[in-house]
NUKOLMAR-105113 format. One record per residue (C-alpha): x, y, z; residue in three letters; residue number from 0. Coordinates in steps of 0.05 Angstrom, whole numbers. Example, Ala and Ser with C-alpha at 12.3 -4.5 7.8 and 13.67 -1.06 7.14 Angstrom:
2
<rec <246; -90; 156>; ALA; 0>
<rec <273; -21; 143>; SER; 1>
// end
This chain:
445
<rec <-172; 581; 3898>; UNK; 0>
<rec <-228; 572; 3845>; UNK; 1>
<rec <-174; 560; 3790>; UNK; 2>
<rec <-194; 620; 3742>; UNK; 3>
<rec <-143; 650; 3706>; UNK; 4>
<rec <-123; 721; 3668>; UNK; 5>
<rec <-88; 694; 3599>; UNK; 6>
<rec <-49; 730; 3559>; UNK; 7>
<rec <-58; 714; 3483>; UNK; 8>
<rec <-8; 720; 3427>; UNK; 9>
<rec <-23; 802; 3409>; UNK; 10>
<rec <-5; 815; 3473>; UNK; 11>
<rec <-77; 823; 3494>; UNK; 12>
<rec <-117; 792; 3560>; UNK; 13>
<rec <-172; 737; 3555>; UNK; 14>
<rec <-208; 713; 3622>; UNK; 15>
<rec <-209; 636; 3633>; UNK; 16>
<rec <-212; 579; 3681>; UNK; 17>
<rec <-247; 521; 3711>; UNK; 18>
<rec <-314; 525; 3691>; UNK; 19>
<rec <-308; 604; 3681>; UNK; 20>
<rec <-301; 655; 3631>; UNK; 21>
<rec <-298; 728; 3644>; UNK; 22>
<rec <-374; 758; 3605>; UNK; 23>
<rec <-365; 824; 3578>; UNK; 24>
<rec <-424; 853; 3605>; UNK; 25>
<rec <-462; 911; 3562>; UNK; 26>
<rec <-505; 920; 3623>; UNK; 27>
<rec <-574; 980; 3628>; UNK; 28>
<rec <-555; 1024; 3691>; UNK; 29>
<rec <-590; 1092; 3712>; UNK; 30>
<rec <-521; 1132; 3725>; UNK; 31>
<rec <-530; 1162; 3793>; UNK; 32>
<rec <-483; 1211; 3766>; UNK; 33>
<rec <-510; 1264; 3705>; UNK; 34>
<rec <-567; 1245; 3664>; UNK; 35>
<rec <-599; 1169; 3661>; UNK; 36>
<rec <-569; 1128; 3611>; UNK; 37>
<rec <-551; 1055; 3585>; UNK; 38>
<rec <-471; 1042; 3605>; UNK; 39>
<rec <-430; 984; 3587>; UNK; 40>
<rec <-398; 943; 3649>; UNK; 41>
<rec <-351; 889; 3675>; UNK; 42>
<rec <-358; 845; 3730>; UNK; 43>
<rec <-301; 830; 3778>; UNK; 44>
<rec <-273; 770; 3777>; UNK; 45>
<rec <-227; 725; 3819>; UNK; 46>
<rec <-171; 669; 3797>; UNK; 47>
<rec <-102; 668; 3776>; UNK; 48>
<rec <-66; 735; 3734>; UNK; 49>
<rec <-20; 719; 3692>; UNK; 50>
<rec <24; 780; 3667>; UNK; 51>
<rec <67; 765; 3598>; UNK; 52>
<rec <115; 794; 3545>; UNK; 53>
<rec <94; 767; 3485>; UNK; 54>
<rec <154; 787; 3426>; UNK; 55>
<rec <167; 761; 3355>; UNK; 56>
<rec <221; 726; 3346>; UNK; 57>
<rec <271; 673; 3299>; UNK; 58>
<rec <288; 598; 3315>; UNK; 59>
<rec <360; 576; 3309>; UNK; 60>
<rec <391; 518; 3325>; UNK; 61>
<rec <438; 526; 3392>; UNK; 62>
<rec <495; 474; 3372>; UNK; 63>
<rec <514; 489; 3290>; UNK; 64>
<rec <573; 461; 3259>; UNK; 65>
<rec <610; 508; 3207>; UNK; 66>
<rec <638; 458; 3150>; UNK; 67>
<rec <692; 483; 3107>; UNK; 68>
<rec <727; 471; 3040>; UNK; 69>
<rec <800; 415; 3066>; UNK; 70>
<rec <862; 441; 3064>; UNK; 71>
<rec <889; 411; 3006>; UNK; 72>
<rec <953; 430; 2969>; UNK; 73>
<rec <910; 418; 2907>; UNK; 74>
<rec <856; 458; 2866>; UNK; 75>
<rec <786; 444; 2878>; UNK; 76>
<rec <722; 426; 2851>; UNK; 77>
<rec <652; 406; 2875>; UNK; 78>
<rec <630; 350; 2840>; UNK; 79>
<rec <577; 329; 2891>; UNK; 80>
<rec <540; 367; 2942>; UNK; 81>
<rec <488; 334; 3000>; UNK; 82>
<rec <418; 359; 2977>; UNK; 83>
<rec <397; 426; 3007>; UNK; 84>
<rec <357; 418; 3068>; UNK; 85>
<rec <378; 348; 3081>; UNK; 86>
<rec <375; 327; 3150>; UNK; 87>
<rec <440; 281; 3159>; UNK; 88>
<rec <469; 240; 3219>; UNK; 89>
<rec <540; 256; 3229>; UNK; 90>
<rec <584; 213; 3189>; UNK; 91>
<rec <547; 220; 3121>; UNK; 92>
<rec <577; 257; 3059>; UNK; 93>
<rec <566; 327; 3047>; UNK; 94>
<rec <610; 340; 2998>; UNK; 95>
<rec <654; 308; 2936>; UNK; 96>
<rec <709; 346; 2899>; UNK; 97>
<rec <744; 331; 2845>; UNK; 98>
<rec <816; 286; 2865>; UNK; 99>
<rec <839; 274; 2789>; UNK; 100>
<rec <899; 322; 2808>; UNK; 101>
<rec <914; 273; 2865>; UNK; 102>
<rec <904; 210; 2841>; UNK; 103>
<rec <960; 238; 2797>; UNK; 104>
<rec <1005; 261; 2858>; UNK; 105>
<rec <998; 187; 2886>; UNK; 106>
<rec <1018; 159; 2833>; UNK; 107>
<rec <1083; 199; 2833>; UNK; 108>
<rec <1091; 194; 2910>; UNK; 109>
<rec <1088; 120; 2898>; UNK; 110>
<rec <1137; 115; 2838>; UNK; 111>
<rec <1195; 160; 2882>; UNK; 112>
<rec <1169; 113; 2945>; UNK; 113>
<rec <1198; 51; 2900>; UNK; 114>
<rec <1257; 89; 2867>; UNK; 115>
<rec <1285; 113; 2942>; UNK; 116>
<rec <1271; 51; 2967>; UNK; 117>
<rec <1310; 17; 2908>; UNK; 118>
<rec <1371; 73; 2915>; UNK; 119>
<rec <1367; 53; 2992>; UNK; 120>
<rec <1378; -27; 2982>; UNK; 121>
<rec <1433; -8; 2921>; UNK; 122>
<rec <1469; 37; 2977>; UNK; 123>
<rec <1463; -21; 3017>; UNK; 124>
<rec <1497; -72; 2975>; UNK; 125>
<rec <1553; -23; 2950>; UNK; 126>
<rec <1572; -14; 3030>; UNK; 127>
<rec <1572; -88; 3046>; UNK; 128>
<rec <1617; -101; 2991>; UNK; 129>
<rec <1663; -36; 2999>; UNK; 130>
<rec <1665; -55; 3079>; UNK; 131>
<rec <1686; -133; 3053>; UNK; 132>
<rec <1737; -110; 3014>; UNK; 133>
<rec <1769; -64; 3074>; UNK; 134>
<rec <1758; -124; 3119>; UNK; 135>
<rec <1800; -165; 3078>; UNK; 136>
<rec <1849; -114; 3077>; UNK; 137>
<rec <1850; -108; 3149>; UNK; 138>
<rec <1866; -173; 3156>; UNK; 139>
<rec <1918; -179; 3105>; UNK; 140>
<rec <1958; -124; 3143>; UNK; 141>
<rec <1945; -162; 3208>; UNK; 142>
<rec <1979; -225; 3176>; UNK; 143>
<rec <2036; -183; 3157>; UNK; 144>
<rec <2043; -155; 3214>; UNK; 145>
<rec <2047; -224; 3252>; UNK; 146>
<rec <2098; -255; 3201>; UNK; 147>
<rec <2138; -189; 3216>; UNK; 148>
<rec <2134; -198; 3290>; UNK; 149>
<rec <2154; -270; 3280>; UNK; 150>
<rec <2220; -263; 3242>; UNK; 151>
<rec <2237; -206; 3288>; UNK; 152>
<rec <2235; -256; 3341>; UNK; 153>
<rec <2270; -304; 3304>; UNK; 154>
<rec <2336; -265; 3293>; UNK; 155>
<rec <2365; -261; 3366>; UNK; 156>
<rec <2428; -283; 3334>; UNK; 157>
<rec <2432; -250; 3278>; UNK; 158>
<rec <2473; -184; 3269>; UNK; 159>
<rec <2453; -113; 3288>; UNK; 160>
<rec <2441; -96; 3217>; UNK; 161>
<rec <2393; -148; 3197>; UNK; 162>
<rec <2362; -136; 3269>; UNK; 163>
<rec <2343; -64; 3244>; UNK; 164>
<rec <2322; -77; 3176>; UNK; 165>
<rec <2266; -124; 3207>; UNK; 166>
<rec <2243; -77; 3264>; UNK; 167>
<rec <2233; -32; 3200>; UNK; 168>
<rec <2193; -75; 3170>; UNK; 169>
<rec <2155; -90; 3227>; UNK; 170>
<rec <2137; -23; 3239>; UNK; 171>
<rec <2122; -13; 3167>; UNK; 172>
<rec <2072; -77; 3177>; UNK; 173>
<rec <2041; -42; 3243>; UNK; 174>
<rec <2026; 26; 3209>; UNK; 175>
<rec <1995; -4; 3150>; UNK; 176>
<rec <1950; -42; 3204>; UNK; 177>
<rec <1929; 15; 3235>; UNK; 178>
<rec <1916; 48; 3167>; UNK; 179>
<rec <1868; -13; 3153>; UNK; 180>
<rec <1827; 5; 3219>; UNK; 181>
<rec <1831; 75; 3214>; UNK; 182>
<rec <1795; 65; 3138>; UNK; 183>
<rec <1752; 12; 3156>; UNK; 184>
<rec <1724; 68; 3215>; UNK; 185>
<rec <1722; 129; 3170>; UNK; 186>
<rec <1681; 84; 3118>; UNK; 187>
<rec <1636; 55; 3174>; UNK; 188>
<rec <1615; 139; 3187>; UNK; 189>
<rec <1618; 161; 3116>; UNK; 190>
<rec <1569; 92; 3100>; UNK; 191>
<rec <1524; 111; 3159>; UNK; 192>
<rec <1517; 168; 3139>; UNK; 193>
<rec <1494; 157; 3070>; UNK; 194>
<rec <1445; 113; 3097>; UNK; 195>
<rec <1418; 166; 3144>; UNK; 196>
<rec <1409; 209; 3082>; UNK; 197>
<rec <1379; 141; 3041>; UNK; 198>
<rec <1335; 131; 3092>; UNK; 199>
<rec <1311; 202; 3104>; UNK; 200>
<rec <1298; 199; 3027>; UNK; 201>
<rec <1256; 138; 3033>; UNK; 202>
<rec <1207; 166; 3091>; UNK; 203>
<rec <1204; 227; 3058>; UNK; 204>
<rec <1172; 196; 2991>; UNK; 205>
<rec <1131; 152; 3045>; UNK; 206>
<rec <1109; 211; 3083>; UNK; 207>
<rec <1093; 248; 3016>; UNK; 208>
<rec <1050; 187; 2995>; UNK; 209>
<rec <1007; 184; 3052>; UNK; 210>
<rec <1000; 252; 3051>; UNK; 211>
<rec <973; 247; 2984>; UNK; 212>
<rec <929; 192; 3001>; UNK; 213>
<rec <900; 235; 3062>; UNK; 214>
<rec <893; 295; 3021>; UNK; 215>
<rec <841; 250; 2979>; UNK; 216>
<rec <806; 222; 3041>; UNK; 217>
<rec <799; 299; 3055>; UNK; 218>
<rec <766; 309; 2987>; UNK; 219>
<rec <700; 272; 3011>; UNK; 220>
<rec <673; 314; 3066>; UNK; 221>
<rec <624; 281; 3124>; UNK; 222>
<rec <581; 309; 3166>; UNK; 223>
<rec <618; 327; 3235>; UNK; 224>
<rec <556; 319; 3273>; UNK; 225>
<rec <471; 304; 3262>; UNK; 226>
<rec <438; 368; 3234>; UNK; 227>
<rec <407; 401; 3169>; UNK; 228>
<rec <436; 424; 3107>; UNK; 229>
<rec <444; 495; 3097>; UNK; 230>
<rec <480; 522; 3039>; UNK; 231>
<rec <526; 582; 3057>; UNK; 232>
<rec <537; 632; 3009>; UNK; 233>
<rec <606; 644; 2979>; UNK; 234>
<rec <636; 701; 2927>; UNK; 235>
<rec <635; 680; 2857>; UNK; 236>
<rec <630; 717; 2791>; UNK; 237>
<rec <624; 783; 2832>; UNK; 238>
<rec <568; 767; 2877>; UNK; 239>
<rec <553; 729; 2929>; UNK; 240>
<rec <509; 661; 2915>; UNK; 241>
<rec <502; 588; 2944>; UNK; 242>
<rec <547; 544; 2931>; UNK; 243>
<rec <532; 487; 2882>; UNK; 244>
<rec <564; 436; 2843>; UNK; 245>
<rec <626; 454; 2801>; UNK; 246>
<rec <645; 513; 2842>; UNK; 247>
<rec <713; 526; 2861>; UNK; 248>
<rec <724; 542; 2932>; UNK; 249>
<rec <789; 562; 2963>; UNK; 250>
<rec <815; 520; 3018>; UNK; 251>
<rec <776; 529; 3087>; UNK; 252>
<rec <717; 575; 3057>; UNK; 253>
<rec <654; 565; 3093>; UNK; 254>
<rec <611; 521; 3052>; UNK; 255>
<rec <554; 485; 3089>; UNK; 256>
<rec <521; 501; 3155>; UNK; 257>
<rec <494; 450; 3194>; UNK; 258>
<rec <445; 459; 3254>; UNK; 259>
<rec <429; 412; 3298>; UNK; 260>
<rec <352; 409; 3303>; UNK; 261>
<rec <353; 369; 3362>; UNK; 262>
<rec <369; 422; 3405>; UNK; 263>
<rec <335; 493; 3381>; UNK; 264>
<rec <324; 555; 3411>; UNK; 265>
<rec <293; 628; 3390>; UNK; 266>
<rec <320; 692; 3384>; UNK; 267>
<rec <285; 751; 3403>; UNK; 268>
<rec <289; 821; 3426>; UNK; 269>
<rec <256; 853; 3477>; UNK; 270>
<rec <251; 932; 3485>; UNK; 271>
<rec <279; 970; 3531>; UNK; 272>
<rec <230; 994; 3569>; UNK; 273>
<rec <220; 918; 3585>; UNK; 274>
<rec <281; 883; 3590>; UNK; 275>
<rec <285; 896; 3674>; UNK; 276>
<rec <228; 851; 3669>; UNK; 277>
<rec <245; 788; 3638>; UNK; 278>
<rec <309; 752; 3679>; UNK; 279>
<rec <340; 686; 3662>; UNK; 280>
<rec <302; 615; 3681>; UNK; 281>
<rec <225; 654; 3665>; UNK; 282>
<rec <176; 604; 3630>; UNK; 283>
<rec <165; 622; 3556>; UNK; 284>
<rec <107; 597; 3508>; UNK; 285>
<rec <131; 588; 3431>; UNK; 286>
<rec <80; 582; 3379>; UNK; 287>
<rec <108; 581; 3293>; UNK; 288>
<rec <76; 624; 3253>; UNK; 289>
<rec <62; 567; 3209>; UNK; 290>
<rec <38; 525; 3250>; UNK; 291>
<rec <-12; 565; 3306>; UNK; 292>
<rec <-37; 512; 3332>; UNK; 293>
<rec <22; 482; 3352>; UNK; 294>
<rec <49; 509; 3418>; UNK; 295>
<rec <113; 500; 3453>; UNK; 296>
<rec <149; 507; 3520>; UNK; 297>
<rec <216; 543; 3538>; UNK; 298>
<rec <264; 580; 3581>; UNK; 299>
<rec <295; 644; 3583>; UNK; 300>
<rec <369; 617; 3568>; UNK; 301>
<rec <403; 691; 3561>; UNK; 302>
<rec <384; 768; 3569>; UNK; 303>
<rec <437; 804; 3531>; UNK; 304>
<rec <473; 863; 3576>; UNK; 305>
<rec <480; 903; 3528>; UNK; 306>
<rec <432; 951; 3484>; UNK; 307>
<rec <432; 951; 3407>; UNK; 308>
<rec <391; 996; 3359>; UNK; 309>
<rec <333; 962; 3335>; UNK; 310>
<rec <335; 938; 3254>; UNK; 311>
<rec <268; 942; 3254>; UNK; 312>
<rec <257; 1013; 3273>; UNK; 313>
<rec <277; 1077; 3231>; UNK; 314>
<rec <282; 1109; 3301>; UNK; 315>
<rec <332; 1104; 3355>; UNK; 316>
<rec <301; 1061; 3386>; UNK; 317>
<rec <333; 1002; 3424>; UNK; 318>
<rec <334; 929; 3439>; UNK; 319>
<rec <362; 881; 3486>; UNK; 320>
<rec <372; 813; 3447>; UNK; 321>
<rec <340; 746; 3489>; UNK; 322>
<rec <350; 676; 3471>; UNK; 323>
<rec <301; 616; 3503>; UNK; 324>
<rec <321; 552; 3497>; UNK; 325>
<rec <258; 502; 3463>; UNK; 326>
<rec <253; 445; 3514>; UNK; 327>
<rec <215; 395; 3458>; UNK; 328>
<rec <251; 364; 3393>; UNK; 329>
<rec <200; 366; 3338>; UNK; 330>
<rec <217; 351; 3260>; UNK; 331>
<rec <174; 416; 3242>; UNK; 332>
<rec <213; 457; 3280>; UNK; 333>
<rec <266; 492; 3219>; UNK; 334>
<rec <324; 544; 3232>; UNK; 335>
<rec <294; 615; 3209>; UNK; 336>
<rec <223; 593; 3225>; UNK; 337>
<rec <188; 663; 3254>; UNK; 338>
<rec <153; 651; 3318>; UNK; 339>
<rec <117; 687; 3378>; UNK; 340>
<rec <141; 683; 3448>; UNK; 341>
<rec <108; 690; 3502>; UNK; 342>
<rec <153; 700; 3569>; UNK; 343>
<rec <110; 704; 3640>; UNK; 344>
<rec <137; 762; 3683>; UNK; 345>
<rec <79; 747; 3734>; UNK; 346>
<rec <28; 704; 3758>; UNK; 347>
<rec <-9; 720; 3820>; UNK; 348>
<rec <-58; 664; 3851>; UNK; 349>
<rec <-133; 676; 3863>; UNK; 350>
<rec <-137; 762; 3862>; UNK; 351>
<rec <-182; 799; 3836>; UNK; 352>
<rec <-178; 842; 3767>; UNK; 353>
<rec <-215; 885; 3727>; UNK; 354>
<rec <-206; 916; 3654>; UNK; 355>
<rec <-161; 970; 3652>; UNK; 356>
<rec <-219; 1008; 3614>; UNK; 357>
<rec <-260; 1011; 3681>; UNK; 358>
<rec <-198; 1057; 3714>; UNK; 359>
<rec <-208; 1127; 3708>; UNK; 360>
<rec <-158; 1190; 3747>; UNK; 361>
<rec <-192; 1238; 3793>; UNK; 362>
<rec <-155; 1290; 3815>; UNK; 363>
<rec <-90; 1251; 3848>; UNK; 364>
<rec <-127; 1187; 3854>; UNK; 365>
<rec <-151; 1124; 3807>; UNK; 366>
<rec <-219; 1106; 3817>; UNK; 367>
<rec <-266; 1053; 3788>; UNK; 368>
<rec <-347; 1070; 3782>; UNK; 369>
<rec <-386; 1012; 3820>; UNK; 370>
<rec <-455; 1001; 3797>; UNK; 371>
<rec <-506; 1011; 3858>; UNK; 372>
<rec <-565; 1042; 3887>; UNK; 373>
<rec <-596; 1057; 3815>; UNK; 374>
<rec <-521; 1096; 3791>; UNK; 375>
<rec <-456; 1097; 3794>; UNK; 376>
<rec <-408; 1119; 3845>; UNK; 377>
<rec <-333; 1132; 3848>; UNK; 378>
<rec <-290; 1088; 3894>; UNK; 379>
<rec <-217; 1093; 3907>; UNK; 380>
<rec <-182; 1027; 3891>; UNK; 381>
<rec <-108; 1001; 3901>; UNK; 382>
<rec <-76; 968; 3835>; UNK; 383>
<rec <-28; 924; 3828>; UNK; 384>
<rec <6; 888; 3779>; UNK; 385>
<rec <-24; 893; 3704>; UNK; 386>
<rec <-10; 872; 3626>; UNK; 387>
<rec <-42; 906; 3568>; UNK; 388>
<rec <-113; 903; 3579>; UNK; 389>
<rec <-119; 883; 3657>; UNK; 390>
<rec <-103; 899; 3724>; UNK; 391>
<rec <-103; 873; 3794>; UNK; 392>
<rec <-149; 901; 3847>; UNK; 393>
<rec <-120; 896; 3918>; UNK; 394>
<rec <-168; 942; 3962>; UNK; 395>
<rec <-232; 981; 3934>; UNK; 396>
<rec <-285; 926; 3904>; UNK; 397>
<rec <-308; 851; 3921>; UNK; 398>
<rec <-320; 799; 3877>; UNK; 399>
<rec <-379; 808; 3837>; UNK; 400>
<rec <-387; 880; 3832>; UNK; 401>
<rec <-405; 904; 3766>; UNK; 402>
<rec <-364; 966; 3736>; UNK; 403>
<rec <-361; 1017; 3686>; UNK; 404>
<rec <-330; 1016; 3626>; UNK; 405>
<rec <-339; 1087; 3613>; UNK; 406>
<rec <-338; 1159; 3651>; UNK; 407>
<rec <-409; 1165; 3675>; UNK; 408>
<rec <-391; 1232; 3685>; UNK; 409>
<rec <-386; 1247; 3613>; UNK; 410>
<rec <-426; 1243; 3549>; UNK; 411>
<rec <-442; 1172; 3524>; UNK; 412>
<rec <-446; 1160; 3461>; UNK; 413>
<rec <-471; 1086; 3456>; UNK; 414>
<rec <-476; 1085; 3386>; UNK; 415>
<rec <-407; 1094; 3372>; UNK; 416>
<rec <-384; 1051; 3436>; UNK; 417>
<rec <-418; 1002; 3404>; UNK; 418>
<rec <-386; 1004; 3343>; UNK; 419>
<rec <-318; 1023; 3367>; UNK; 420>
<rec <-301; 998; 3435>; UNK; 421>
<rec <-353; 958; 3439>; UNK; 422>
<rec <-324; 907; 3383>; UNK; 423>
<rec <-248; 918; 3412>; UNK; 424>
<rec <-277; 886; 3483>; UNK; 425>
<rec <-311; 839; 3442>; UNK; 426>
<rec <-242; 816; 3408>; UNK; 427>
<rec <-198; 830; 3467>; UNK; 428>
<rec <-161; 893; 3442>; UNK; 429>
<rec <-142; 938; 3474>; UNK; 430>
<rec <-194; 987; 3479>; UNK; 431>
<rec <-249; 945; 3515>; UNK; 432>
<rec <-200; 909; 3544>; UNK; 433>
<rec <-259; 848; 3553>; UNK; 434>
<rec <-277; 778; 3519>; UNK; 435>
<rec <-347; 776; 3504>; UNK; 436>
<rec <-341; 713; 3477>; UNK; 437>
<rec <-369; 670; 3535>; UNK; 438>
<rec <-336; 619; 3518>; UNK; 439>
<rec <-313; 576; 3578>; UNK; 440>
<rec <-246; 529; 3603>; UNK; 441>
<rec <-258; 464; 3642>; UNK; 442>
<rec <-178; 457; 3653>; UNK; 443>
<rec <-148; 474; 3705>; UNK; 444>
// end
């Protein structure tokens, strides 16, 4: 293989190029063997590589973009700073400020009943001690009693019935009001416990109420959840919708900033439907910026959507299947919303021959091709194959090297207006000559 190539440029149109060979357009002097003599333009046909493309205009985005939104504060809010528009950021830096003078004021407060329960909580503390020392005491009192009433009991085996019966009275007396000192001193111990429960309770809840205060602030100062650029979104305000800015006052969780991550970018496209069978997920794309056209890059065919949508950019009915292709390079110049051109390559078939689609012509039920010879031209059947807008592939019919018409022999030449017409589209690649006349040539592979 001799390494020339068919190359599709960014119109859409062919150019001829390879190692050390560019295709000639070729305005060639022929005596037609076919009508009257007279000058006709021609190709030659060449070997090397076609290349067959889909070459679509298209949008860069960046694949991974983070959403960031107002906190969820129980507080109003207020920007008071905002990261500068188009800012690229590394995650962890501040996006935005608001306002936390409401806050600052709700600490404050959270603090103050913080001390206060914790104040009520050691009183409670005291006042049960001291209650539960005093029923202690009591306890034991009526414990004492109850063991000098035992004792005298046991001490009057001799005396009479009567006296006997008054003591056992008493002694029972002295063992109720013992039990009464438990039973109290356990029916304080639950009542106490319990009001400690609730002291407590009271406590964590003016703890829990302070740190959620002091979180709510930390919320107020907004970082950047991962690397990427700043990209104001637009919010309702005043009756429209504009970009946010400093001083607004968002509700809690409304989109405020986008931020793509430009290390990892991709383009959208469409592609018609007439098309879309062609281009499949994995196919090699070319990506040149409109800004920059002299900057190329590579990339994949990430996604062919399954489903038709009617174009936006049509008044018809016409429609589109969307594609996205995944940029393999990271380059700073490289912005979200950026136009480009993409080039995807349906084909490329390895040292065949092709000719300009201008040199096809029907006859009857057949294509043929006029091959210069013998002083004229004559018609030969040929078998095409694959082609893209200005070329096709010759698999039977003509050899390398033979020269072909550009135009029906058979009919009236006007070389004049060829000249002027289709003459200058071959010479730019369009569509009409179909040919490069710019000799230039490639020495890469």
């Amino acid at each position: 293989m001799n390494g020339k190539r068919w190359l599709t440029n960014r119109g859409g149109r062919v150019a001829f190029a390879g190692a050390g060979i560019a295709l000639l357009a070729l305005l060639t002097l022929f005596v037609s063997g076919i009508g009257t003599s007279r000058d006709l333009p021609t190709a030659e046909v060449r070997r090397g590589d076609f290349l067959v493309s889909l070459t679509e205009t298209g949008e860069l985005r960046a694949s991974r973009s983070r959403v960031v939104t107002a906190p969820p504060v129980r507080t109003s809010l207020q920007i008071i700073y905002l990261a500068p528009k188009g800012e690229v950021v590394e995650k962890g830096d501040t996006l935005i400020i608001f306002d936390g003078t409401d806050l600052r004021k709700n600490i404050d407060e959270a603090q103050s009943e913080l001390e206060i329960a914790q104040a009520n909580l050691e009183k409670s503390r005291s006042s049960i001690a001291s209650n539960l020392a005093q029923l202690q005491a009591s306890l034991e009192s009526a414990q004492a009693s109850y063991r000098i009433a035992e004792l005298r009991l046991q001490q009057m085996q001799f005396e009479a019935d009567v006296v006997k019966e008054e003591q056992q009275l008493a002694l029972r007396q002295s063992e109720i009001q013992l039990t009464q000192a438990r039973e109290r001193i356990e029916q304080q111990k639950i009542i106490d416990e319990a009001d400690l429960r609730t002291m407590n309770l009271r406590v964590e809840q003016a703890r829990a109420n302070l740190l959620k205060a002091k979180r709510d602030l930390a919320k107020l100062t907004v970082v950047a959840p991962q690397p990427g650029m700043v990209v104001y979104k637009k919010i309702w305000k005043g009756g429209d919708y504009s970009e946010v800015k400093i001083g607004d006052q968002p509700w809690r969780g409304q989109a405020l900033i986008e931020l793509p991550d430009l290390s990892d970018m991709e383009v959208e496209t469409t592609i018609g439907e007439v098309d879309v069978s062609k281009v499949r997920a994995g196919q090699v794309a070319k990506i040149v910026l409109d800004a920059f056209p002299d900057r190329e890059f590579s990339g994949t065919v990430k996604e062919v959507s399954t489903l038709a949508r009617e174009d936006d950019n049509s008044s018809g009915e016409a429609k589109v299947f969307d594609v996205i292709i995944t940029v393999h390079e990271s380059d700073p110049i490289l912005k979200p919303g950026m136009t480009v051109s993409t080039t995807i390559i349906i084909e490329e078939i390895a040292d065949t021959l092709s000719i300009p689609l201008d040199a096809v012509f029907p006859l009857g039920d057949r294509q043929v091709v006029y091959r210069a010879g013998g002083g004229g031209f004559r018609p030969v059947d040929v078998l095409l194959g694959s082609r893209n807008d200005n070329f096709v592939v010759v698999r039977e019919g003509l050899a390398e090297g033979d020269r072909v018409s550009l135009v029906d022999p058979t009919k009236p030449f006007d070389a004049a207006a060829w000249a002027g017409g289709e003459a200058a589209g071959a010479m730019k690649g369009g569509a009409t000559g179909g040919v490069s006349t710019n000799g230039s040539e490639n020495t890469g592979s």
